[in-house]
C-alpha positions in Angstrom: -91.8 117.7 108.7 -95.3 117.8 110.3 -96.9 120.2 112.6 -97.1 117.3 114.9 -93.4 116.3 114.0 -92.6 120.2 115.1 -94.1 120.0 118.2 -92.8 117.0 119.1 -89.7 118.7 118.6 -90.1 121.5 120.3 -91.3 119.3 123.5 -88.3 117.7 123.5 -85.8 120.2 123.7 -88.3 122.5 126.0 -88.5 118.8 128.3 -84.9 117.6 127.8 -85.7 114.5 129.9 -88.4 112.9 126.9 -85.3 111.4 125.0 -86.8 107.9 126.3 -90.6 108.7 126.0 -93.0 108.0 122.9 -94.5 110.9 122.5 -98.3 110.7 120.7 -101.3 112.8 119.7 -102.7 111.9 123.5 -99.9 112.8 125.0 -100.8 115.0 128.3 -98.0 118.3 129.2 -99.3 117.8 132.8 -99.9 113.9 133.3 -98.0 112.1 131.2 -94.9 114.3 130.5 -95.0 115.7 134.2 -94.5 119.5 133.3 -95.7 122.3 135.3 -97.5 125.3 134.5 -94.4 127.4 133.7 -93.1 124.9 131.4 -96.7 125.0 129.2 -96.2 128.5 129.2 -92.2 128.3 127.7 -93.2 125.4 125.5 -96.6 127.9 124.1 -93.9 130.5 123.7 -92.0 128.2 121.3 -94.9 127.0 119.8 -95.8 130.6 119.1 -92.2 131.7 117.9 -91.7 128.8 115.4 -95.4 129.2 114.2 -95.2 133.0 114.1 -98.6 133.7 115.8 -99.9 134.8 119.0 -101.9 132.1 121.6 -104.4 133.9 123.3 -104.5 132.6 126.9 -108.0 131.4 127.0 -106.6 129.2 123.7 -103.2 127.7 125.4 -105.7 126.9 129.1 -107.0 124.3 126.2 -103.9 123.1 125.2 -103.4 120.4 127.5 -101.9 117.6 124.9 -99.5 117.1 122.6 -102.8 116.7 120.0 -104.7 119.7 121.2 -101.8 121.8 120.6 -101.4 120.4 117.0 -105.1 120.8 116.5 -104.9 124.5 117.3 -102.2 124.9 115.0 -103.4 123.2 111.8 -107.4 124.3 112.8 -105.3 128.4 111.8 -103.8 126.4 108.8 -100.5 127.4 110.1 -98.8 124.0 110.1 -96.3 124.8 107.5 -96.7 128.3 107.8 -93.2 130.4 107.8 -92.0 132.9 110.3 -92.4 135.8 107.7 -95.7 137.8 107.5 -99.1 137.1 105.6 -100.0 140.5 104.6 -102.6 141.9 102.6 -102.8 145.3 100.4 -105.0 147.1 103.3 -102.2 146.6 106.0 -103.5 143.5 107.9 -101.2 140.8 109.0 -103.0 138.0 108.6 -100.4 135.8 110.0 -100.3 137.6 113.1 -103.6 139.3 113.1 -102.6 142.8 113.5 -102.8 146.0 112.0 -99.7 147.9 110.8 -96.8 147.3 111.0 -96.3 143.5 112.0 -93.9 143.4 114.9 -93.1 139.9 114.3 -92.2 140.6 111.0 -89.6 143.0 110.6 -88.8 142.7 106.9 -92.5 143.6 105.9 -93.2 146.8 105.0 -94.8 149.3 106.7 -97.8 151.0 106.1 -96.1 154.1 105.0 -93.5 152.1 102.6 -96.2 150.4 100.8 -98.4 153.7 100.3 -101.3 154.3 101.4 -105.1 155.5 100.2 -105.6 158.4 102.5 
C-alpha cells in the first residue's frame, strides 16, 4: 500500500461520509472534504500513530490536502516506515526524534538495558 493509499485510508474512516468521494493528491481537508479544525487535528493524530512520528504544529498548519499531508510524510522517508523504533547505538530515536527512552516504542530498549559509555 502507498503512503498516499494510507492516508486515504485513514481519511476515510476519520470522515465516514467519503465512501462516495474520489479522493486525490489535491484533495482539500477544509474545502473539498468539508472538515473542521478538530477533525484535521484527529485525522494528524492518526496520521502520526500509524506513521509513528510526531507533527509539530507549525508542520500540520501546512497540511491542508490530502497531497501535502503525503508530501510531509514521504519528504521524513517515513512512508513505509513501521510503528517500531529507529534507534541508534548513542540512544537516539531516529524515528521519533528523541532521546532515551522512545515512548512510542515500548519494546526498545532503554538506555540503561543497552549499556552505556559513561
Amino acid at each position: 500500500m502507498t503512503t498516499f493509499e494510507r492516508v486515504e485510508t485513514l481519511l476515510r474512516e476519520h470522515l465516514g461520509f467519503l465512501d462516495h468521494k474520489e479522493v486525490t493528491p489535491d484533495t482539500n481537508l477544509y474545502n473539498d472534504l468539508h472538515a473542521d479544525s478538530l477533525d484535521q487535528v484527529e485525522i494528524l493524530m492518526a496520521v502520526e500513530e500509524e506513521w509513528g512520528l510526531e507533527i509539530p504544529d507549525a508542520e500540520a498548519e501546512k497540511c491542508l490536502t490530502v497531497g501535502q499531508i503525503v508530501e510531509y510524510l514521504e519528504a521524513r522517508s517515513v512512508s513505509d516506515a513501521p510503528k517500531k523504533c529507529g534507534y541508534e547505538t548513542d540512544g537516539y530515536c531516529m524515528t521519533h526524534q528523541q532521546l532515551g527512552t522512545c515512548d512510542h516504542c515500548p519494546d526498545r530498549p532503554s538506555q540503561n538495558e543497552r549499556g552505556s559509555d559513561d
